[in-house]
C-alpha positions in Angstrom: -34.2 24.8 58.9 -37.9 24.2 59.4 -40.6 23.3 57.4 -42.2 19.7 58.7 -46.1 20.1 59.4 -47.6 19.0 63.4 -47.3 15.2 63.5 -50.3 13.6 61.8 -50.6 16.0 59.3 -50.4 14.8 55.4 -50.1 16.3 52.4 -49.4 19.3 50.7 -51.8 21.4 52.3 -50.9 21.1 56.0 -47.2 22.0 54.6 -45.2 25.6 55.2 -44.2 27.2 51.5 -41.6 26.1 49.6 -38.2 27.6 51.4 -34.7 28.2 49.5 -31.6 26.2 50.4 -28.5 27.0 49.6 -25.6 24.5 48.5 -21.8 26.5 48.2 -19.8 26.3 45.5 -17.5 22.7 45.4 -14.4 25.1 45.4 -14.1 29.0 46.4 -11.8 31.7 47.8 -13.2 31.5 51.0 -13.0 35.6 51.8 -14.8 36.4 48.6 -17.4 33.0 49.1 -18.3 35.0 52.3 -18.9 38.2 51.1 -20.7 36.7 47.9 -23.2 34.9 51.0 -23.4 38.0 52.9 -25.0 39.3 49.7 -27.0 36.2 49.0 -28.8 35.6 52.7 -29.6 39.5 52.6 -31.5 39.4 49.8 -34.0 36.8 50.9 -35.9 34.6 52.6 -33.2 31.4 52.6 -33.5 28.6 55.0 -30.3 26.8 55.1 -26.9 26.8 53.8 -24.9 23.7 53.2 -21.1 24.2 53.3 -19.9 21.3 50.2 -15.9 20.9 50.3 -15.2 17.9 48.8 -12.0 16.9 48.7 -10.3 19.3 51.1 -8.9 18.2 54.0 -10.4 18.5 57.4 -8.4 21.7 58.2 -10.3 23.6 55.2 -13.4 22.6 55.5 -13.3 23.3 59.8 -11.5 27.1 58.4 -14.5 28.0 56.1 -16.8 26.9 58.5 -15.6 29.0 61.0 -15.8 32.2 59.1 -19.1 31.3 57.3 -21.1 29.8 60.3 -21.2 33.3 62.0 -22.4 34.6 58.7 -25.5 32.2 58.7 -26.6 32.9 62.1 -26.7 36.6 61.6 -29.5 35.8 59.0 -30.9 32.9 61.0 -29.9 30.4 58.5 -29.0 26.8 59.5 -25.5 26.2 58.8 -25.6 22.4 57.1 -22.2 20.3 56.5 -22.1 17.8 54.2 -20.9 14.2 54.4 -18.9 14.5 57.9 -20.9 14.3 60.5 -17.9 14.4 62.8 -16.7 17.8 61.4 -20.4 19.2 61.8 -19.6 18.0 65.8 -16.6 19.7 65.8 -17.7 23.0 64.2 -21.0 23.5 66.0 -22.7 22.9 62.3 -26.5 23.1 62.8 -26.2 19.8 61.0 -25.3 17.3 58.3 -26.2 15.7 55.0 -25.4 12.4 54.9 -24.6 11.3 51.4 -25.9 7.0 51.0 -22.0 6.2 51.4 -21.4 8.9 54.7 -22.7 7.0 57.8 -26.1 6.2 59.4 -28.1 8.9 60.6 -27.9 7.3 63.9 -24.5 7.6 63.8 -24.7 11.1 63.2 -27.3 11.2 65.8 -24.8 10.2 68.0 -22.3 12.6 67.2 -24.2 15.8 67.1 -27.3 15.6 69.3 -30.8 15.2 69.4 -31.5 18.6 68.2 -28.9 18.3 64.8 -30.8 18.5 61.5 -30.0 15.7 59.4 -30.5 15.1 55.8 -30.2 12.3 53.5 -29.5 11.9 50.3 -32.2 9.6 48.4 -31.1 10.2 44.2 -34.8 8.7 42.6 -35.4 6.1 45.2 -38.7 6.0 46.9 -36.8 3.1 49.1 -34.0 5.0 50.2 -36.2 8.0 51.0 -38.4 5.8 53.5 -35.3 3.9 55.1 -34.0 7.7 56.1 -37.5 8.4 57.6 -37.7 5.2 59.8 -34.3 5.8 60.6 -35.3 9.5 61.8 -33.8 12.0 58.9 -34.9 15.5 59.4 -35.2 15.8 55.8 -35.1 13.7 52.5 -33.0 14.6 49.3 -34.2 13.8 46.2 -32.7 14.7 42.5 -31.0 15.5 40.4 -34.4 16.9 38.4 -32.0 19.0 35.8 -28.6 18.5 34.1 -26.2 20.2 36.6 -22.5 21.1 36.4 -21.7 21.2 39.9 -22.0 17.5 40.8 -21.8 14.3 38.2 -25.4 13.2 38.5 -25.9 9.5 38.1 -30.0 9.7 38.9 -32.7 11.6 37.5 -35.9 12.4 39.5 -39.0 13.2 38.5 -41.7 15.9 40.1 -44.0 12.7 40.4 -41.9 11.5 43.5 -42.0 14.8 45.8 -46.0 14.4 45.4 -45.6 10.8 46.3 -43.5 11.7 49.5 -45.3 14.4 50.4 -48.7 12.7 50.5 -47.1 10.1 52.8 -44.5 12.0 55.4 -44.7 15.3 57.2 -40.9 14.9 56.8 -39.4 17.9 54.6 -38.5 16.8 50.9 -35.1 18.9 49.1 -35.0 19.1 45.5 -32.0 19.2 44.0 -30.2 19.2 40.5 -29.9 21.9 38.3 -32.7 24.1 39.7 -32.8 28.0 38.6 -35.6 30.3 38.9 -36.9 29.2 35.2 -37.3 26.0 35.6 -38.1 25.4 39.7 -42.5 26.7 39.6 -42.8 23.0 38.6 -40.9 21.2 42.0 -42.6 23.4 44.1 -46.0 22.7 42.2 -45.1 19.1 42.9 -44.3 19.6 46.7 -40.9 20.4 46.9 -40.5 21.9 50.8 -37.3 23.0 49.7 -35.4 23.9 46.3 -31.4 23.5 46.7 -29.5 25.6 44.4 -25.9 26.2 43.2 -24.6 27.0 40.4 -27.8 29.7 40.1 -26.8 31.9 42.4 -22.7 31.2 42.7 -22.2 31.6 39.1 -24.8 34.8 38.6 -23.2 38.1 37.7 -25.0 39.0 41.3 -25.7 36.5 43.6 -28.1 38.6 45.8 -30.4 39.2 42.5 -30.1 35.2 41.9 -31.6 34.5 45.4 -34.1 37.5 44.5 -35.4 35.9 41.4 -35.3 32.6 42.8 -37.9 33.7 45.6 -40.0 35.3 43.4 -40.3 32.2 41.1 -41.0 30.0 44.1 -43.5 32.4 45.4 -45.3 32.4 42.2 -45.4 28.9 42.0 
C-alpha cells in the first residue's frame, strides 16, 4: 500500500491518484470470500485488502488469513489486519489498523517491524488524525462520510477534512463509510488517497464489476 508523496511535499498535487482499498465482509464462508476476491483484485487496480473478523476467535481470523494472504500477494495487494496487531505478527499481515481502543501504533510497531503499514482510525477528529501522525501511522482513517450497514457508525465526516489533512501531511488519508461508485467523485475531489469499500463490492451481484465501476468513478473524479 503506497501512496505518501517524497518528504516535504504538501498538498494535493504532489499526491499519487486516489487508489481502492478493500475492507472484507464482517462475516463470510471463507472458500467462497476467496474466490469472490480472486474475482475482485483481478478486475482492478486495488491497493490493499483489510481482512475484518470481528468477533471470531484467534483461530478464524489466523485460518482466513492464511488462505487469503496468498491471494493478495498474487495481485500485489497489501494484506491489512484489523485491530490485532499481534495476529498481523503472527500471520505475516503486511500490516494493521488500529482501531482508537486496539493499542498504540508503537506498540504495533514493536510487534511487526519497521517496515509494517499501520493505519489508524481517526472517525471526524482532526486531533486524533495528528496524534497518529506524530506517533508515526502509515496512514489516517477518517469516516464514516455515508450511512453504512456494515459497521454502526457513531461519527460523520465531512469531505472538508481530507482537504484539511491533505494540505498539512504527506501521510495517506482512507475514506471510509458507505462509499460506492455513485457517491465517492466527491472524496476523491476532496483528497481522499484512498476510498475503502464494503458492502459495494461484497454485496454486488458481481463483485469484479463493483471493483470495475468503482475505478472508473474514482478515475473520473
Amino acid at each position: 500500500m503506497s501512496g505518501s508523496a517524497e518528504p516535504g511535499d504538501f498538498g494535493r498535487e504532489a499526491r499519487p491518484p486516489c487508489q481502492l482499498y478493500l475492507i472484507s465482509p464482517p462475516a463470510f464462508v471463507l472458500e467462497d470470500h476467496a474466490a469472490a476476491l480472486e474475482a475482485a483484485l483481478g478486475a482492478g487496480d486495488v491497493a490493499a485488502y483489510q481482512l475484518r473478523l470481528k468477533g471470531a476467535d484467534d483461530a478464524a481470523v489466523l485460518a482466513a488469513a492464511a488462505r487469503l494472504m496468498p491471494i493478495c500477494a498474487a495481485h500485489d495487494v497489501a494484506f491489512i489486519l484489523n485491530d490485532r496487531a499481534d495476529l498481523a505478527a503472527q500471520c505475516g499481515a503486511d500490516g494493521v489498523h488500529l482501531g482508537q481502543g486496539d493499542g498504540s501504533v508503537a506498540d504495533a510497531r514493536r510487534l511487526m517491524g519497521a517496515d509494517a503499514q499501520i493505519g489508524v482510525t481517526c472517525h471526524d477528529s482532526r486531533h486524533l488524525a495528528m496524534e497518529a501522525g506524530e506517533a508515526g501511522a502509515h496512514y489516517v482513517a477518517f469516516g464514516a462520510f455515508f450511512e453504512t450497514a456494515t459497521k454502526a457508525a457513531d461519527y460523520r465526516a465531512e469531505p472538508d477534512v481530507l482537504r484539511w489533512w491533505t494540505a498539512i501531511s504527506p501521510i495517506p488519508c482512507v475514506a471510509i463509510g458507505g462509499i460506492t461508485a455513485e457517491n465517492c467523485g466527491p472524496l476523491v475531489e476532496a483528497g481522499a488517497d484512498f476510498i475503502a469499500v464494503s458492502g459495494a463490492v461484497w454485496n454486488a451481484a458481481s463483485p469484479a464489476d463493483a471493483v470495475r465501476e468503482l475505478v472508473k468513478a474514482m478515475a473520473a473524479a
